[in-house]
C-alpha positions in Angstrom: 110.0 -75.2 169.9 107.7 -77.7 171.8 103.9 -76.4 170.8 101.6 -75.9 174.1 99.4 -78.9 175.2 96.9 -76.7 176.9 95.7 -73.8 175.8 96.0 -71.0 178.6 92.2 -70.0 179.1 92.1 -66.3 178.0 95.0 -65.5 175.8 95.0 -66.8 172.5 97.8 -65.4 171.5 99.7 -68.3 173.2 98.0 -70.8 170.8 101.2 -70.9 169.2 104.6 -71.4 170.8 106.4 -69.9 173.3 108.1 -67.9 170.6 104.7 -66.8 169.2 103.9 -65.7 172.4 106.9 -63.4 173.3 106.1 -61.9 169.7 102.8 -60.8 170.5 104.6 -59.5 174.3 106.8 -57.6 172.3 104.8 -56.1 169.2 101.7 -54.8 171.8 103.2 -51.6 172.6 103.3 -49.4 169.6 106.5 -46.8 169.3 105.9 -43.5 169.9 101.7 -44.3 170.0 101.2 -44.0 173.9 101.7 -42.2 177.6 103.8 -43.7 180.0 103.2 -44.9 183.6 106.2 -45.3 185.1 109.0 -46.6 182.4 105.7 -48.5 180.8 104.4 -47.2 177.9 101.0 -47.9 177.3 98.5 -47.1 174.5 96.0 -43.6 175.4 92.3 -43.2 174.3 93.3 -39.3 172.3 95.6 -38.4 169.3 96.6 -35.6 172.2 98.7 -37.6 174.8 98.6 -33.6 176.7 95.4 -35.1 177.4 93.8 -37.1 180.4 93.4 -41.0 179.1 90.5 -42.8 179.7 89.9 -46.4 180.0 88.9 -47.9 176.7 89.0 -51.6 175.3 92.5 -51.4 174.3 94.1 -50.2 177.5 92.2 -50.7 181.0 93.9 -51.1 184.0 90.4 -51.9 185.9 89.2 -51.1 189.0 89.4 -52.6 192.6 87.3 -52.7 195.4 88.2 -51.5 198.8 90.3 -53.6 200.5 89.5 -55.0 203.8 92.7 -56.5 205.3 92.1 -60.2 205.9 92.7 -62.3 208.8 96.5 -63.0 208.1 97.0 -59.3 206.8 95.7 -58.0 210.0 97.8 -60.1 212.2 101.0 -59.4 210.1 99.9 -55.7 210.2 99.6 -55.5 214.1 102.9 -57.4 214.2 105.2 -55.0 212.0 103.1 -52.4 213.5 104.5 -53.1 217.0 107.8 -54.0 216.2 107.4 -57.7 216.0 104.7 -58.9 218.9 102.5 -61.0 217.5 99.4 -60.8 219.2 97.4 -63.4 217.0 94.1 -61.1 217.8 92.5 -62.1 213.9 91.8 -65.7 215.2 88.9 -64.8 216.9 87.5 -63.2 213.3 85.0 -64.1 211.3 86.5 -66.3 208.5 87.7 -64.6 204.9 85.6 -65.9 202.1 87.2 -66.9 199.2 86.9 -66.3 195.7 89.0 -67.9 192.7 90.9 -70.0 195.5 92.0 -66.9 197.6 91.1 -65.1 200.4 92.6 -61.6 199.8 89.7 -61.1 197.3 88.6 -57.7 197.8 85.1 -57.8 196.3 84.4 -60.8 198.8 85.9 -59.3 201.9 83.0 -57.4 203.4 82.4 -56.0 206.7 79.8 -57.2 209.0 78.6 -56.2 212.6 81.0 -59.2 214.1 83.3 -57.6 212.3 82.8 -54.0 214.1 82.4 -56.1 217.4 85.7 -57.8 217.0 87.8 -55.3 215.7 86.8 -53.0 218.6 88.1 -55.4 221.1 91.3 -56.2 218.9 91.9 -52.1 218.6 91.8 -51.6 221.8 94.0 -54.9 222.9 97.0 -53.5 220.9 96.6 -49.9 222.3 96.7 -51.7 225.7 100.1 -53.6 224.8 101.4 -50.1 223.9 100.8 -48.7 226.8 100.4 -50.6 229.8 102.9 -53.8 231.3 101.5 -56.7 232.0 98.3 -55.3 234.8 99.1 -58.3 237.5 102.2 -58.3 239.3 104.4 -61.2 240.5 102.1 -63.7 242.2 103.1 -65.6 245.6 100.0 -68.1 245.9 99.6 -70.1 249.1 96.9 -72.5 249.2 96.4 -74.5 252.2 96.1 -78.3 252.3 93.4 -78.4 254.7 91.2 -75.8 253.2 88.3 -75.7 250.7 90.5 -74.6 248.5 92.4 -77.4 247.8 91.9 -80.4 246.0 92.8 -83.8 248.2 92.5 -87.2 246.9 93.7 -89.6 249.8 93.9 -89.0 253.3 92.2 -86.5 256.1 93.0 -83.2 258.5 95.9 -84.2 260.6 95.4 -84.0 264.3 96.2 -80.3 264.3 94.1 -79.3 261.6 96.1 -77.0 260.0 97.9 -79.2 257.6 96.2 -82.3 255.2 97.7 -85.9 255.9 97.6 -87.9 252.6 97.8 -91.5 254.7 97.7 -93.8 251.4 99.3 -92.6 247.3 97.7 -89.4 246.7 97.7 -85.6 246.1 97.3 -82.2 247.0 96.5 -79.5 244.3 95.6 -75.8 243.8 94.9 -74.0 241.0 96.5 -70.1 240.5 96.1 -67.4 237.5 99.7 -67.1 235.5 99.2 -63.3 234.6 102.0 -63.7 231.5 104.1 -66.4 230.2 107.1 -67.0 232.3 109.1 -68.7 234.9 107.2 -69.8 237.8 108.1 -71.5 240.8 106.3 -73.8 242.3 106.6 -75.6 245.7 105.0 -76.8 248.9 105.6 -77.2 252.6 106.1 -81.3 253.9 107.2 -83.6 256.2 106.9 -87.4 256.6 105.4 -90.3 258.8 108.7 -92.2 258.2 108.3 -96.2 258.0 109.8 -98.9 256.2 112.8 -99.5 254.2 112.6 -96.1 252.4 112.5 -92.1 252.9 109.1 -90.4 252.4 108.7 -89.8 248.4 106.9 -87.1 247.0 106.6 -85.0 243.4 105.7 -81.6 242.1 104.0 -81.4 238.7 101.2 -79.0 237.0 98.5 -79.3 235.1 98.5 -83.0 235.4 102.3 -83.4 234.5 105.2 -84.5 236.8 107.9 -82.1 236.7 110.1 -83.0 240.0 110.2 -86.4 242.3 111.8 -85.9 245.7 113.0 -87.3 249.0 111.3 -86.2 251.7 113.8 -87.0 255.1 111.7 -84.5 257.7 109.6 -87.1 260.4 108.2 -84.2 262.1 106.6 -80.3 261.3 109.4 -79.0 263.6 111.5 -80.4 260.4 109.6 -79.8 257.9 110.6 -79.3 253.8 109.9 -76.7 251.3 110.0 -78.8 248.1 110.6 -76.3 245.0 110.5 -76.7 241.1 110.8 -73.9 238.3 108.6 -74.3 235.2 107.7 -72.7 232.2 104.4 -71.5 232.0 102.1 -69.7 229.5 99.0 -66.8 231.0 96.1 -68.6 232.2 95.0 -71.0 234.7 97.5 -73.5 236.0 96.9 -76.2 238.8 100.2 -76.9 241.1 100.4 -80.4 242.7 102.0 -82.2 245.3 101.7 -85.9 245.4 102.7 -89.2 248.2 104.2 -91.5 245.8 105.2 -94.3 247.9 102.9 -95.4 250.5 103.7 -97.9 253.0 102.0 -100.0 255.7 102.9 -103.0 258.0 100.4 -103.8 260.5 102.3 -107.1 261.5 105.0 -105.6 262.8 105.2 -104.6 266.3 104.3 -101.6 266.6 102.8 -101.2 262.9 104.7 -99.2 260.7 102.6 -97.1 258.6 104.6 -94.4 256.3 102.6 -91.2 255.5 103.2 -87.7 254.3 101.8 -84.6 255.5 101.2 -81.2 253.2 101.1 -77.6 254.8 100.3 -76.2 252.1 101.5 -75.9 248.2 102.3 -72.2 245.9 103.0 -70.2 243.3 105.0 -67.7 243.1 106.5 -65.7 239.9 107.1 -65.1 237.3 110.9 -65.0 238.0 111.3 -62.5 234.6 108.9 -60.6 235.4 109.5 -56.7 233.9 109.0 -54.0 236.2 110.5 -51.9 234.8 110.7 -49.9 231.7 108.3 -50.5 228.7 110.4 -50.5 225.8 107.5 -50.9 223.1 105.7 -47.3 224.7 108.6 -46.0 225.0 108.9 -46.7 220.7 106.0 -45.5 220.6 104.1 -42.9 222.6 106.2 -39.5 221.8 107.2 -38.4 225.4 108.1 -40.4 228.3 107.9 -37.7 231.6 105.0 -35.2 229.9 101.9 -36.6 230.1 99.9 -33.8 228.3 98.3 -32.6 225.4 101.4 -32.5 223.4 103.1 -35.8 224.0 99.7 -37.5 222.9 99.7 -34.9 219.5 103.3 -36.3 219.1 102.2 -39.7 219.5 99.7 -39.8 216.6 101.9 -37.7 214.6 104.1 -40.5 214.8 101.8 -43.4 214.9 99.6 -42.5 212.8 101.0 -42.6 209.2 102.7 -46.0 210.2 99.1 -47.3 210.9 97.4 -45.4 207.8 100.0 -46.3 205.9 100.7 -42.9 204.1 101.5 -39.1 205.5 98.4 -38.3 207.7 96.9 -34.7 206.4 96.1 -32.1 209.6 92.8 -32.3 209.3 92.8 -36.2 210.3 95.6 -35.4 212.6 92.9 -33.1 214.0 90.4 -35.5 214.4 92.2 -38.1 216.1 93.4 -35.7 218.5 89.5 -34.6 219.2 89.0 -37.9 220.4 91.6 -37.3 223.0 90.4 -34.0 224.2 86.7 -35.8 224.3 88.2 -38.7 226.7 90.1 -35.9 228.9 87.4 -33.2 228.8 84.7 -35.9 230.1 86.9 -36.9 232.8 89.8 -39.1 231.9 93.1 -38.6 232.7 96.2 -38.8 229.8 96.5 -42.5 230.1 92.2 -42.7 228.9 92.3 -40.1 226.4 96.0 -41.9 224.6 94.4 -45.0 224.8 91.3 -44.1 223.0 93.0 -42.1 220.5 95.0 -44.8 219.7 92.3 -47.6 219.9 90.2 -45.0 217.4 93.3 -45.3 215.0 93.1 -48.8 214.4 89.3 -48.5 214.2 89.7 -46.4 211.3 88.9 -47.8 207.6 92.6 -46.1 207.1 93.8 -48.9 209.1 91.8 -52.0 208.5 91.6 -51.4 204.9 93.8 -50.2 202.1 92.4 -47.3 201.1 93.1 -45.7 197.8 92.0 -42.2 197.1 90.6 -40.9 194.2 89.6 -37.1 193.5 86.9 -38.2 191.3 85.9 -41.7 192.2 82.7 -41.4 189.0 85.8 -40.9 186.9 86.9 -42.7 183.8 90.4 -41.1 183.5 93.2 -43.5 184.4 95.3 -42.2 187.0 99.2 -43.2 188.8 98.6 -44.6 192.5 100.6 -42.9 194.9 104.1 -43.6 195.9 102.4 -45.0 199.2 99.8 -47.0 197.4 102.3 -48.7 195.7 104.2 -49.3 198.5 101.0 -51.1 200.3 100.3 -53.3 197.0 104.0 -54.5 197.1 104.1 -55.1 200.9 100.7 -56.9 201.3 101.7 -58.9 198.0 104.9 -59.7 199.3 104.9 -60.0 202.9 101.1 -59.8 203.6 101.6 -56.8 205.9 102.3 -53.1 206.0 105.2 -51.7 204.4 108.4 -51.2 206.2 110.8 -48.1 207.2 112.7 -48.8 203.7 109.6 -49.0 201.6 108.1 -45.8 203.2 111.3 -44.3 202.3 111.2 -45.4 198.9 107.8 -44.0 198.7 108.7 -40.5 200.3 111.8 -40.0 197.6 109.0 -41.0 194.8 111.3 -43.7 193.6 107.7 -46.0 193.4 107.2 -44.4 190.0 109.5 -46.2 188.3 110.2 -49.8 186.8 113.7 -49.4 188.7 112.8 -48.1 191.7 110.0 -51.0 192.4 112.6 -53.7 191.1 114.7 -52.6 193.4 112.4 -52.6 196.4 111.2 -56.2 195.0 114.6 -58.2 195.1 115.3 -57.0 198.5 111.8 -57.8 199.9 111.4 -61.1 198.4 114.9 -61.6 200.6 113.3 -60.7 203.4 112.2 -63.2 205.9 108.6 -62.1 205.9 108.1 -62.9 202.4 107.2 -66.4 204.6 104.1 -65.0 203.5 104.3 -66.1 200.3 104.6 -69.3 201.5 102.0 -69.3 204.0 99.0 -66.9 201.6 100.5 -67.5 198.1 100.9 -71.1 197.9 99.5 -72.1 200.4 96.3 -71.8 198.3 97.3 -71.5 195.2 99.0 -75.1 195.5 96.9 -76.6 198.6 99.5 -76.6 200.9 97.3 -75.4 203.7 94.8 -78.3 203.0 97.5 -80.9 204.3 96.9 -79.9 207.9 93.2 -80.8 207.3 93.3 -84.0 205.2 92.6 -87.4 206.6 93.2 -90.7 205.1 90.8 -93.3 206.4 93.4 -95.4 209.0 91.9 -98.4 208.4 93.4 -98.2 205.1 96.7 -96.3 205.9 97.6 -96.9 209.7 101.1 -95.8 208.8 99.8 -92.2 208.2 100.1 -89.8 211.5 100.7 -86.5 212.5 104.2 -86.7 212.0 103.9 -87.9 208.5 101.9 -84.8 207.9 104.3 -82.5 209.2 107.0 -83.8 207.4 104.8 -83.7 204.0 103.6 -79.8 204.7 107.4 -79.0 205.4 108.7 -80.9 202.3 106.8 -78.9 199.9 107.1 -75.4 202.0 110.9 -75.7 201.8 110.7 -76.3 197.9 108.7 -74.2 197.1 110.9 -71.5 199.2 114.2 -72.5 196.9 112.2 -70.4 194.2 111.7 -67.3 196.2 113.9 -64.5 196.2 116.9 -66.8 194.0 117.5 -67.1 190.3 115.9 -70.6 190.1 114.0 -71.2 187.1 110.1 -71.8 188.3 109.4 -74.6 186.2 111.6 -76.8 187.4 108.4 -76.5 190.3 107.2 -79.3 188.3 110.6 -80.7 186.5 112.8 -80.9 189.5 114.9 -84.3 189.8 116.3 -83.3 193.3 114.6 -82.9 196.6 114.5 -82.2 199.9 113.3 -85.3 202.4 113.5 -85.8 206.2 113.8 -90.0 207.3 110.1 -89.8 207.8 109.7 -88.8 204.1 113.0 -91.2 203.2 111.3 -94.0 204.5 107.7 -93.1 203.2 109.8 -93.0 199.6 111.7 -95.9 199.8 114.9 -93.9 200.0 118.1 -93.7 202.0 117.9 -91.4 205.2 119.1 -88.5 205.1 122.9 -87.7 207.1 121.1 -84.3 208.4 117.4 -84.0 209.3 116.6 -82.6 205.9 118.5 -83.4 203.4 119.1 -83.5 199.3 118.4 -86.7 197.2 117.4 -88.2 193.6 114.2 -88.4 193.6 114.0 -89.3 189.7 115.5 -92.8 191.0 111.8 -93.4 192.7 110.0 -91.3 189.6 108.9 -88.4 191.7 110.2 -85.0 191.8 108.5 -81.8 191.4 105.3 -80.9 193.0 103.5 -83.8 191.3 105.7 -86.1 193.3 104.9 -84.9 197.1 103.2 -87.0 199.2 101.5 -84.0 200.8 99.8 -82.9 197.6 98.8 -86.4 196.4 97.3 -87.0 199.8 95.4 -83.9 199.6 94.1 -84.9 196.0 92.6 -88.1 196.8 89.7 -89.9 198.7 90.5 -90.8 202.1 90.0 -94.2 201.3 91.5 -94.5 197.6 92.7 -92.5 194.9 91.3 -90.2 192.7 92.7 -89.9 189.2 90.1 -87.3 188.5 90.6 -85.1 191.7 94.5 -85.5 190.6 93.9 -84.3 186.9 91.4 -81.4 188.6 94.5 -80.0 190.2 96.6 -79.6 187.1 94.3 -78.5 185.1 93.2 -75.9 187.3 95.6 -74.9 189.5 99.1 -75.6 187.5 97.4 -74.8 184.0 94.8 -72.6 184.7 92.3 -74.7 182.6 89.6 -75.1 185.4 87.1 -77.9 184.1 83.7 -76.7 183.9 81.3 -78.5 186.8 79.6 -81.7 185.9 76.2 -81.4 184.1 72.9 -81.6 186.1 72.5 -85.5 186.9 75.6 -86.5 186.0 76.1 -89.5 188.4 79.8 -90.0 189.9 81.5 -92.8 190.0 79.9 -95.6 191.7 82.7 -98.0 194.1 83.1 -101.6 192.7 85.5 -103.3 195.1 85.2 -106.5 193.5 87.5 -106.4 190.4 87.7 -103.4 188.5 90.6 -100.9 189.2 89.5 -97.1 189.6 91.0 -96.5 185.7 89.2 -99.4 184.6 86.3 -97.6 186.2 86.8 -94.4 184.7 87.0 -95.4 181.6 84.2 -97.2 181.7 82.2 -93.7 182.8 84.4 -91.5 179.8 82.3 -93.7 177.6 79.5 -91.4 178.5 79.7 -88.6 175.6 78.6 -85.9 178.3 81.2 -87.3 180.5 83.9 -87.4 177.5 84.2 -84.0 177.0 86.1 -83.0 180.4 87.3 -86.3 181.7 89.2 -87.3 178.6 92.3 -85.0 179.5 91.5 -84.6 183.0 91.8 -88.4 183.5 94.7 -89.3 181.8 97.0 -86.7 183.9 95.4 -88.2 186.9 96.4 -92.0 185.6 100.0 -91.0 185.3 99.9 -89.8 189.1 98.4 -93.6 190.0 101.5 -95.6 191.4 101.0 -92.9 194.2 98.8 -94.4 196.9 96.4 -92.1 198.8 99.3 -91.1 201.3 101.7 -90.4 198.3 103.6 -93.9 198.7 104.6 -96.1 195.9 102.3 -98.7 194.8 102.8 -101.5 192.2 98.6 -102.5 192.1 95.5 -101.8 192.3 93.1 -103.3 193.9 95.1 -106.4 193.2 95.5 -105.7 189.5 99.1 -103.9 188.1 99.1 -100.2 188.0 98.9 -98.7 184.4 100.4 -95.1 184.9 100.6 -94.5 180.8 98.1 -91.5 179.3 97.7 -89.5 176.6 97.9 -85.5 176.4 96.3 -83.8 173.7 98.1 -83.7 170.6 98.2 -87.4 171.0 101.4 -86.2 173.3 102.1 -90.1 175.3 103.7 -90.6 178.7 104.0 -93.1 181.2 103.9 -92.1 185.0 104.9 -88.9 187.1 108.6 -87.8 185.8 107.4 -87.7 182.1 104.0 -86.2 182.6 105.8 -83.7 184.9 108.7 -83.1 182.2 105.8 -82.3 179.5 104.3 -80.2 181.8 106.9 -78.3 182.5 107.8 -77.4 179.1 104.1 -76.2 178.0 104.0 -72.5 178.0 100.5 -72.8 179.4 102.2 -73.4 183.2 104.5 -70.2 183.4 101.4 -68.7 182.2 99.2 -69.7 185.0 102.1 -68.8 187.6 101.7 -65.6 185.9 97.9 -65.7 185.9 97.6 -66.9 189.7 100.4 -64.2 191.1 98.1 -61.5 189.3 95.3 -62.2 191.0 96.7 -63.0 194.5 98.9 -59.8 194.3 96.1 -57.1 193.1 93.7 -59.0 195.1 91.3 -59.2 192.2 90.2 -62.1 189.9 91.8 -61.1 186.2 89.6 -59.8 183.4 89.5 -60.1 179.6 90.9 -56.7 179.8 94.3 -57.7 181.3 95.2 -60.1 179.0 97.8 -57.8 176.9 99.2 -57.1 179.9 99.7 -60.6 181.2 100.6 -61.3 177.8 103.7 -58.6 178.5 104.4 -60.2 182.0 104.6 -63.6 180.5 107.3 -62.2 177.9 109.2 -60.4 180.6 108.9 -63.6 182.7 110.6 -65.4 180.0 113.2 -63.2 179.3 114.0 -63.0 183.3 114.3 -66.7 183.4 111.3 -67.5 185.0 112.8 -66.7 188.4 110.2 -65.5 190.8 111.8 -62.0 191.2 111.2 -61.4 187.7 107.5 -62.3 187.6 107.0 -60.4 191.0 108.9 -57.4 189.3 107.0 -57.8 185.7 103.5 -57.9 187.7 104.4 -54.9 190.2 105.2 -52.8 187.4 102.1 -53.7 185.1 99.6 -50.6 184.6 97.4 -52.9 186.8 99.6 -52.9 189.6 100.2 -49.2 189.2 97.2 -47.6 187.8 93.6 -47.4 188.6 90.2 -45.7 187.3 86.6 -44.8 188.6 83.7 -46.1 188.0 81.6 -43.8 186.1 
């Protein structure tokens, strides 16, 4: 069996091969010589296992900070929390630092005064979608033509003065609040100054947009037209317009004909879908519906309450919450004041915004089970990024969470579910750059043919493959050994392929040497220069994102590579600066991946030269291991037991929300075996990791 080309950076015990490695998985629990947590056993700190265990070098499960709930946790959170309205309140939050390329890293999630400010505001938004319908009703706007009001560009007052004669091409406009999204109707009131060949020709648009062009037959007030159109609108400003398209004059003809159009005035009125009645998400929500009183609102947070704290509420904080009811009512407000507070002070609550784990002794050292609902939170926010749903609390309230069975069950049907999107959108979208392509920018005097459509098409491409690995039996390292794909035509024809029959659709994309993740145009793009590639930004990547083999930083003074756009190509250039012995040291593997990835243009398309000199795509892995170009550096990649590793590594440390420690290594060294013997399908990593002691356990700080 193949012998690893990189060695994964904290567990020696994959020096060897993949075979070594499942050994060491297999031979670190001793028979009979531990406790259990769960159906794990692990090794105990006393020769009496009646006894409390401590953490010691051999077995610690480590600690975690409190967990703030970051921006995309929160907005997930609210979501679930209201039965699928996305509010999108966490956009106006500070931004989530990062820490070992994530942003769910507790230690670096503080809390800061804008923090307090914003989540205020936020609290008390979703306690006002609970409760209220939208505060404005339908709106019928009527904005005269010839007042201030209006906005005219042609023409003057007509002779009565209450209506606005546009005498040459022009326009009549008003702007109007939309209180929600809806259907809106929008119209005005005219009639014509007929002349010429044709009728009187006018149009209704908003917000600078035609959305209707008419015939206007009425010659007099007596006959005049109310022109309509229905739009789509979102809440917020809008401007309604009415425009003379087709002005007309004739002063040689006797009398002169002169063709005009007259506005009375132009409106709003809507929306057409407007509810007025019911409101279905209070109704789900607040515990009464004809009671307003001190018992419906004790109902309500009896209700609400554990599904915001995530856990069984205990009486005293039922107690509390309701205090700040009875404070709102006994100083004066009425039900509606006292529920919204009470609610508002719910999600103000470090219950609610972060994930609080509760320890008797918090100085301890003794290693002790999280609770059925903690688990349940660390499965849901690594899974789905959100709180956990009425099946999960279930799961949690029979105490089937403290066991390898019950959480493998709860895992294979929530990576099924559709929010495990998440893991698309939090997991790999950082782990593997994928939220980078939205930013990157290739310099277009270089690559014209790059747009915003390219870039949608190269975000989606490697989203839907890296989807095909969640929640199905697919081996993950064909993520970098995969011969098939997934293109749109924009992606066909940035490939040099076929298009597709559908608008996504399979192909070989070993004919073109790509496939895999090494093969997207997305990711290349991402890992170069906007203005030419980057063989050591490429071999970066791989090393520390797909390996898990980050390259130390450059020494003090080190220069970079200087541009020399007369001759050289960039390996030519690189080579050159590996014959630096301080440079040597790093760039003599990081390089060579990245020269395999160099028939890839900046925008990911096929290229034959360089700079006017042919492409060399061979290079050497260590071990003296040759290839030449992506599909065999991809292949060798993919069979390294360093890169299911590193899956396991980065999962780990996305899904506990902490950055790994010399400590865990046994038991990523057990994952890693279980991953293997699963068939490195995502399920069985996710499962492996979710019943780990890490996952599961926890101790104080003493």
């Amino acid at each position: 069996m193949q012998s690893p080309l990189f060695m994964p950076r904290r567990s020696p015990a994959l020096a060897g091969s993949l075979a070594v490695a499942l050994a060491v998985g297999a031979c670190g629990k001793g028979a009979g010589d531990g406790t259990r947590v769960g159906d794990t056993e692990v090794p105990t700190s006393t020769t009496d296992p009646s006894q409390p265990q401590t953490a010691t070098d051999a077995y610690d499960p480590g600690r975690k900070t409190l967990h703030r709930l970051n921006r995309a946790e929160y907005d997930n959170t609210v979501r679930d929390l209201l039965g699928g309205i996305d509010l999108g309140l966490a956009a106006t939050f500070p931004a989530d630092d990062h820490a070992a390329g994530y942003d769910n890293i507790a230690t670096n999630l503080s809390m800061s005064p804008l923090h307090v400010e914003m989540y205020e505001l936020a609290a008390f938004a979703v306690a006002d979608e609970i409760l209220y319908l939208p505060t404005a009703d339908a709106i019928d706007v009527r904005i005269e033509a010839e007042s201030a009001e209006a906005v005219q560009t042609a023409g003057g007052p007509s002779g009565s003065g209450t209506s606005w004669n546009l005498w040459s091409n022009g326009s009549i406009a008003g702007t109007f609040d939309a209180p929600i999204d809806g259907t809106y109707t929008l119209s005005a009131r005219v009639w014509g100054q007929q002349g010429g060949p044709d009728l009187v020709q006018a149009a209704i648009g908003h917000d600078g947009f035609v959305d209707q062009t008419f015939d206007v037959a009425a010659d007099d007030e007596s006959q005049a037209e109310v022109l309509s159109v229905d739009v789509e609108l979102t809440a917020g400003r809008h401007q309604v317009e009415v425009s003379f398209l087709n002005d007309y004059y004739d002063p040689k003809s006797d009398p002169p004909v002169d063709r005009n159009m007259v506005v009375d005035w132009v409106g709003a009125e809507g929306p057409a879908d407007l509810v007025t009645g019911d409101n279905p998400l209070r109704e789900s929500i607040v515990g009464c519906i004809d009671d307003a009183d001190e018992a419906c609102a004790r109902a309500t947070i009896e209700a609400f309450g554990p599904k915001a704290w995530r856990r069984p509420l205990e009486a005293a904080e039922i107690e509390g919450l309701m205090g700040v009811y009875e404070a709102v009512t006994g100083d004066g407000g009425d039900f509606e004041d006292g529920l919204r507070h009470m609610l508002a002070a719910t999600l103000l609550s470090p219950h609610f915004l972060y994930r609080v784990e509760l320890d008797d002794d918090p100085a301890s050292a003794t290693i002790t089970n999280l609770s059925d609902y903690e688990v349940a939170s660390r499965l849901s926010y690594m899974l789905w990024s959100s709180m956990p749903d009425e099946a999960l609390f279930e799961a949690a309230a029979n105490g089937e969470l403290q066991t390898d069975e019950g959480i493998r069950r709860q895992v294979e049907r929530m990576v099924a579910d559709p929010k495990s999107v998440a893991l698309i959108d939090n997991f790999a979208g950082q782990w593997l750059y994928l939220r980078a392509i939205d930013s990157v920018a290739p310099d277009p005097a270089v690559y014209p043919n790059f747009d915003e459509v390219l870039r949608a098409s190269m975000k989606l491409e490697v989203e839907r493959f890296v989807a095909s690995f969640v929640g199905t039996d697919r081996d993950m390292r064909e993520l970098m050994s995969a011969t098939e794909g997934e293109v749109d035509a924009i992606l066909a024809a940035h490939y040099d392929l076929a298009p597709p029959a559908d608008d996504w659709g399979t192909v070989d994309l070993a004919s073109v040497d790509r496939g895999g993740l090494l093969g997207m145009a997305g990711l290349l793009t991402v890992n170069s220069y906007p203005a030419r590639t980057s063989p050591v930004i490429r071999g970066h990547y791989v090393l520390g994102q797909l390996m898990c083999q980050e390259p130390p930083p450059p020494p003090a003074g080190v220069e970079g590579l200087e541009e020399d756009i007369d001759a050289q190509s960039v390996r030519e250039q690189l080579e050159q600066h590996r014959a630096d012995p301080v440079c040597a040291s790093c760039h003599v593997v990081m390089d060579e991946i990245g020269f395999g990835l160099e028939h890839f243009d900046v925008t990911g398309a096929w290229r034959d030269e360089d700079r006017g000199l042919p492409v060399d795509a061979s290079g050497t892995l260590p071990g003296e291991v040759t290839f030449y170009g992506a599909r065999e550096l991809s292949d060798l990649l993919a069979a390294d037991p360093a890169f299911p590793h590193c899956m396991a590594e980065q999962l780990f440390t996305y899904g506990l929300g902490r950055v790994p420690g010399d400590h865990d290594e046994r038991f990523l060294e057990d994952v890693d075996a279980a991953f293997a013997a699963g068939g490195y399908t995502f399920v069985e990593l996710a499962t492996a990791i979710a019943i780990s002691p890490p996952f599961r356990t926890r101790r104080g700080e003493p």
